[in-house]
VEXDO-759132 format. One record per residue (C-alpha): x, y, z; residue number from 0. Coordinates in steps of 0.5 Angstrom, whole numbers, plus 500, padded with zeros to 3 digits. Example, Ala and Ser with C-alpha at 12.3 -4.5 7.8 and 13.67 -1.06 7.14 Angstrom:
{east:525, north:491, up:516, drennu:0}
{east:527, north:498, up:514, drennu:1}
# end
This chain:
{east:370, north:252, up:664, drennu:0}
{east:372, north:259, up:665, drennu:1}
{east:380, north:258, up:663, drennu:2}
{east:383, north:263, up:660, drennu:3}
{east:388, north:263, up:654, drennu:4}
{east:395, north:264, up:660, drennu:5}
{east:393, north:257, up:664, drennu:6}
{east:391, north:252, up:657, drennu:7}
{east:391, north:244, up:656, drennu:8}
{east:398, north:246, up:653, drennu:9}
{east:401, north:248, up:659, drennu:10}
{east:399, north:242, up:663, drennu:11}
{east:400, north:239, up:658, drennu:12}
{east:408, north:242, up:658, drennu:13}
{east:407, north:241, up:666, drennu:14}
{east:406, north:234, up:665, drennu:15}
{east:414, north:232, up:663, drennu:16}
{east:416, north:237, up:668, drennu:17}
{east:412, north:236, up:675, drennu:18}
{east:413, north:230, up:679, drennu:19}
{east:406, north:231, up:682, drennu:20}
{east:402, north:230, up:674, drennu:21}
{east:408, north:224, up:672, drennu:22}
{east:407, north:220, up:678, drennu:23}
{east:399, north:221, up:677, drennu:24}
{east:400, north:219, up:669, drennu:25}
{east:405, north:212, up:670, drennu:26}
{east:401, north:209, up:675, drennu:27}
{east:394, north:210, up:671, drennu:28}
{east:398, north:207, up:665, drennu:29}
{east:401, north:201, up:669, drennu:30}
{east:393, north:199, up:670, drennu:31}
{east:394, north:198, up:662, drennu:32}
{east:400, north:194, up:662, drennu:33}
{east:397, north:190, up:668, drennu:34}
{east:390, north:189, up:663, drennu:35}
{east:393, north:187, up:657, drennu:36}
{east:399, north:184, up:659, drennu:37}
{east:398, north:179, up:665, drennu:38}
{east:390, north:179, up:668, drennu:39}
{east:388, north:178, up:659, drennu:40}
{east:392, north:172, up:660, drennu:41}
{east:389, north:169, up:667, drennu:42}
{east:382, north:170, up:668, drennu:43}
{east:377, north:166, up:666, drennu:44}
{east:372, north:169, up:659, drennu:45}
{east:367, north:170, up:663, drennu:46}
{east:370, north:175, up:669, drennu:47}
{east:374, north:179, up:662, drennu:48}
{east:367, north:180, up:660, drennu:49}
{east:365, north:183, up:667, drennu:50}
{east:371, north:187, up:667, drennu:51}
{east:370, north:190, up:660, drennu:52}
{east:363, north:191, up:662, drennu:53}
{east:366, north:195, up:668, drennu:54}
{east:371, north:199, up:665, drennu:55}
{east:365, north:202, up:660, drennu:56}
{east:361, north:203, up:666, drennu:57}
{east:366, north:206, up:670, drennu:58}
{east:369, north:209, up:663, drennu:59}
{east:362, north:213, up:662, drennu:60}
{east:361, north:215, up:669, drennu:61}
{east:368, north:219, up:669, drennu:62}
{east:367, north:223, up:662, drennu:63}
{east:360, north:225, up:665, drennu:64}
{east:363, north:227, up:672, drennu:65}
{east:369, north:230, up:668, drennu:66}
{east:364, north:235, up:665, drennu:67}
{east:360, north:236, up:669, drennu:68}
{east:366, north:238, up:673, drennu:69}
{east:369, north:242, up:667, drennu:70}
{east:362, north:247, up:666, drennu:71}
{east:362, north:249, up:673, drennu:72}
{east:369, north:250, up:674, drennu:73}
{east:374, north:257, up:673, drennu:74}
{east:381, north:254, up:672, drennu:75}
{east:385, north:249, up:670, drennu:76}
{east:389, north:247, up:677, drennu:77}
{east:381, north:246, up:680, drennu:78}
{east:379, north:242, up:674, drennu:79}
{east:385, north:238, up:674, drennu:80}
{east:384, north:237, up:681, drennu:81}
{east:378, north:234, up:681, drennu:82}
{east:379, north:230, up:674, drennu:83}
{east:384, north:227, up:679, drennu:84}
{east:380, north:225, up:684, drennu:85}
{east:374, north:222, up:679, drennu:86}
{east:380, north:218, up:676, drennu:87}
{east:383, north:215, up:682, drennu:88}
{east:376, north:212, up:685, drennu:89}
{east:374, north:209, up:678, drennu:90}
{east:382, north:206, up:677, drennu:91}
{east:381, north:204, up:684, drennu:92}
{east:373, north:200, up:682, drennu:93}
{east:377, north:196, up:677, drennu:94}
{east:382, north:194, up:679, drennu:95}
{east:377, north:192, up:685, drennu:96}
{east:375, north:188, up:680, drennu:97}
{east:381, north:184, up:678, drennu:98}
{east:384, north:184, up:685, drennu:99}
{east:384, north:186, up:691, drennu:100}
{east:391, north:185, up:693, drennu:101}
{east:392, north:190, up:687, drennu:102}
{east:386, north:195, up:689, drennu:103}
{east:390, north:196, up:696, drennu:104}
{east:396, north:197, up:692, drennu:105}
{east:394, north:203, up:688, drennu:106}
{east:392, north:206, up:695, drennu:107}
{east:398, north:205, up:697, drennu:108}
{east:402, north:208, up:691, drennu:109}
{east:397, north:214, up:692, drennu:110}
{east:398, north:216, up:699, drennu:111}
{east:406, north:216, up:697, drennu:112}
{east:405, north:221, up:691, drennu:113}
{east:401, north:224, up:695, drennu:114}
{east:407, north:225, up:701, drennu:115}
{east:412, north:226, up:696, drennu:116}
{east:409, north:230, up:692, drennu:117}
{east:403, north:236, up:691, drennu:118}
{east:400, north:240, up:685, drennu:119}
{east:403, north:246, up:683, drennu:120}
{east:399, north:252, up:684, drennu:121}
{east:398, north:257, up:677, drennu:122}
{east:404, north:259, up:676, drennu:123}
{east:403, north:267, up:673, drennu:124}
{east:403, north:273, up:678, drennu:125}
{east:399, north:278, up:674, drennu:126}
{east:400, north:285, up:677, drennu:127}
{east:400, north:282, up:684, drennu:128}
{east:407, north:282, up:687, drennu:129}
{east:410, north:277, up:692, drennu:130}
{east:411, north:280, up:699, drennu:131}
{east:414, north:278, up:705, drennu:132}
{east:411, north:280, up:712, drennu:133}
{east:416, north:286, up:713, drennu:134}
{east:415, north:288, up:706, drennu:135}
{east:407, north:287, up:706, drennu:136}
{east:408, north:292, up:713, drennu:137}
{east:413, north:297, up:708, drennu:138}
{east:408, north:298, up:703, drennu:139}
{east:403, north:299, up:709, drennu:140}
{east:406, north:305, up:712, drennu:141}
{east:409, north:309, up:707, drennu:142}
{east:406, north:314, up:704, drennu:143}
{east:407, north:314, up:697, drennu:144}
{east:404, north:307, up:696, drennu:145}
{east:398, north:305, up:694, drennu:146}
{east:391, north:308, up:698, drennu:147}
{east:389, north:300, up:698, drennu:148}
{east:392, north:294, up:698, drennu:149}
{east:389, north:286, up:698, drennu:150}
{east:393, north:281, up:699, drennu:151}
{east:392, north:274, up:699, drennu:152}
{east:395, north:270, up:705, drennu:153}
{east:396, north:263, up:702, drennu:154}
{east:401, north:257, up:704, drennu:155}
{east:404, north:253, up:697, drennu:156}
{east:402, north:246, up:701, drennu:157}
{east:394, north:248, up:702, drennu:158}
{east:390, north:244, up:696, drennu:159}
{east:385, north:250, up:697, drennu:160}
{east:390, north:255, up:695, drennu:161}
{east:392, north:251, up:689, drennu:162}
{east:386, north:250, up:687, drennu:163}
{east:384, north:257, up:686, drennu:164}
{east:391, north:260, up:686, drennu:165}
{east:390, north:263, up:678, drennu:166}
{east:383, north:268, up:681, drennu:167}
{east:388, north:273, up:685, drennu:168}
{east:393, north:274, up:679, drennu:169}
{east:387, north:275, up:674, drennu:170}
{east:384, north:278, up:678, drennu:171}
{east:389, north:284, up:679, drennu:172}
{east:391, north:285, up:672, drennu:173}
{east:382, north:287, up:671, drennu:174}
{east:383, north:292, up:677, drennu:175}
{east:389, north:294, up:679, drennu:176}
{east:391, north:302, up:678, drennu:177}
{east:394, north:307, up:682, drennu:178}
{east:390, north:307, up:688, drennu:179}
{east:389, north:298, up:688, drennu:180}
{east:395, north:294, up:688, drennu:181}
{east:394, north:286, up:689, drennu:182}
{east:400, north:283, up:693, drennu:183}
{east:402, north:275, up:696, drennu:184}
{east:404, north:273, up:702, drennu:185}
{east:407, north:266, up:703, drennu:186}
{east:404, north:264, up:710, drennu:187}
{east:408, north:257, up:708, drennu:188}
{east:414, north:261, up:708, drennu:189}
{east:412, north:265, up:714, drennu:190}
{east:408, north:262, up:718, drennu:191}
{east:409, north:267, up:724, drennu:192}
{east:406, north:272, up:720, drennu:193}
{east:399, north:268, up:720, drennu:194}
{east:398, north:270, up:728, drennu:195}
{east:399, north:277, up:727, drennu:196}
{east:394, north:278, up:721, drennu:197}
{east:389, north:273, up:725, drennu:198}
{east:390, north:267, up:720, drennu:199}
{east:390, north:259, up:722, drennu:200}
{east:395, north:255, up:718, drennu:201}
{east:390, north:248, up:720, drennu:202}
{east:386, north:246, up:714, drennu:203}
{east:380, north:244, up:718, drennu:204}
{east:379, north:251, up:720, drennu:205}
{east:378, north:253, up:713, drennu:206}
{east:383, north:260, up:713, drennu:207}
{east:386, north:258, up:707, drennu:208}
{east:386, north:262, up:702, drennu:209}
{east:385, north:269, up:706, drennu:210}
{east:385, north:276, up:703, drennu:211}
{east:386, north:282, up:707, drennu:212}
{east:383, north:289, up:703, drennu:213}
{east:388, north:294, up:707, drennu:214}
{east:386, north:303, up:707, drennu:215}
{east:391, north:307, up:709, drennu:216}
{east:395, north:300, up:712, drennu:217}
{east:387, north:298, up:716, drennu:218}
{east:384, north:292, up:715, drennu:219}
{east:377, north:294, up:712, drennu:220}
{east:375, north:287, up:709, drennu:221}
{east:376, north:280, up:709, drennu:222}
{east:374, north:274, up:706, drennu:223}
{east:373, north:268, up:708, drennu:224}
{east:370, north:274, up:715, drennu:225}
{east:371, north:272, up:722, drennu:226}
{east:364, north:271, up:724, drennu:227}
{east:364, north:266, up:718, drennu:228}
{east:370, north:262, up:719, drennu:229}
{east:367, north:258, up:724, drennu:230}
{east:362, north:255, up:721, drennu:231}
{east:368, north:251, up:718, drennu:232}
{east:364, north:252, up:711, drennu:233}
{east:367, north:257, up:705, drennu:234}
{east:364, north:258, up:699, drennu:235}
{east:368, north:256, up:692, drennu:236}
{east:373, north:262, up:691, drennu:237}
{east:372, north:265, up:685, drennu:238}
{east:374, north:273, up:681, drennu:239}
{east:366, north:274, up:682, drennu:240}
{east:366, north:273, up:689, drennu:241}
{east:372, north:277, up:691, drennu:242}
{east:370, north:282, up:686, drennu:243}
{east:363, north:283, up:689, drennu:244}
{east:366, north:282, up:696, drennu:245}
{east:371, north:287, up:696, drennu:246}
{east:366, north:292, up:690, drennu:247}
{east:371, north:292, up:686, drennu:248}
{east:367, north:295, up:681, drennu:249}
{east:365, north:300, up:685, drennu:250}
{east:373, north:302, up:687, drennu:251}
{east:375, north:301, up:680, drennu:252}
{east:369, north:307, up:677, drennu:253}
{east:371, north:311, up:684, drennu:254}
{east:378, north:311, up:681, drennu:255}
{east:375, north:313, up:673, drennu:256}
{east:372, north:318, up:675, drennu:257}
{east:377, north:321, up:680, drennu:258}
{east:374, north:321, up:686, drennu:259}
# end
């Protein structure tokens, strides 16, 4: 994975005390243990605890080479996290199938609540980027003595996908900011009535979430995901690479160097 040292094992680690979201996620894993050892060890028959410990070996297997693979092709923590979490609730759900269906429907259920009640937190760094308000956002757009460009990532706290892919933007500001780029965030979540004035969906079936704007002197030049292929309702996984080479990053962080 292509983690960086601000978002480590540690600070999940640290987060899992704190955040209701990896708590809820932890006891209800755990208590598969105590319902294991301590009431189905005692009521199922030999042959059915071979079977299960059979199952949860190949289940077990499935889950570390999945996790790898997730592992390589992901860049963060929270989208590694995320599928981890996926992977675990499937082959939690395969067991406990296997034990007893009543109990596979009740961890469904127990999962549906936590995922109601509660929401990943998103990274939680800003890096050089600056959290805007719409009003602020037009602000800095219009007057004069700001930056000549301006990308901003029009995100909302509640979209899984912006989660996933919340530690690129301010990663990403902290490599190309300067005095002619600066990186700001809109909380369309918190002002929703901003997504319409930037042509931006707030439905997660339309796959608008996250967007990102490139602003020249308060114009839009670029954005990603572009309109023409948003309606395709697919959007490639959102990387630093991707933003870099859509916005030639690069190539305006050199224009800079060099004074043009």
């Amino acid at each position: 994975m292509g983690k960086e040292s601000s978002s480590n094992p540690m600070q999940w680690l640290n987060a899992m005390v704190s955040e209701p979201y990896y708590l809820f996620h932890f006891f209800t894993f755990f208590s598969y243990f105590v319902i294991r050892f301590n009431f189905v060890s005692h009521l199922l028959a030999p042959h059915l605890l071979a079977l299960l410990l059979r199952r949860e070996i190949q289940w077990l297997l499935v889950f570390a080479v999945l996790a790898l693979i997730k592992g390589v092709k992901e860049e963060t923590w929270e989208a590694f996290i995320a599928d981890a979490l996926f992977l675990a609730k499937i082959c939690l759900f395969a067991l406990a199938f296997t034990m007893d269906r009543r109990l596979a429907v009740w961890y469904i259920i127990v999962f549906l609540v936590i995922h109601m009640l509660t929401q990943q937190p998103p990274f939680q760094a800003l890096g050089t980027s600056s959290k805007l308000t719409p009003l602020q956002l037009e602000s800095l757009l219009t007057e004069g003595n700001t930056s000549k460009l301006w990308l901003v990532e029009f995100s909302a706290s509640y979209s899984p996908a912006c989660i996933r892919s919340s530690q690129q933007f301010p990663e990403l500001s902290i490599t190309y900011s300067n005095k002619n780029l600066s990186f700001g965030i809109v909380d369309l979540g918190l002002f929703p009535n901003a997504a319409q004035k930037f042509g931006i969906s707030l439905s997660g079936s339309m796959g608008h979430l996250p967007t990102f704007i490139l602003f020249e002197n308060a114009a839009e030049v670029a954005r990603f995901p572009e309109l023409d292929f948003e309606a395709k309702f697919f959007n490639p996984k959102i990387t630093k690479g991707l933003l870099s080479r859509h916005f030639e990053l690069d190539r305006r962080f050199l224009e800079y160097v060099n004074g043009k």
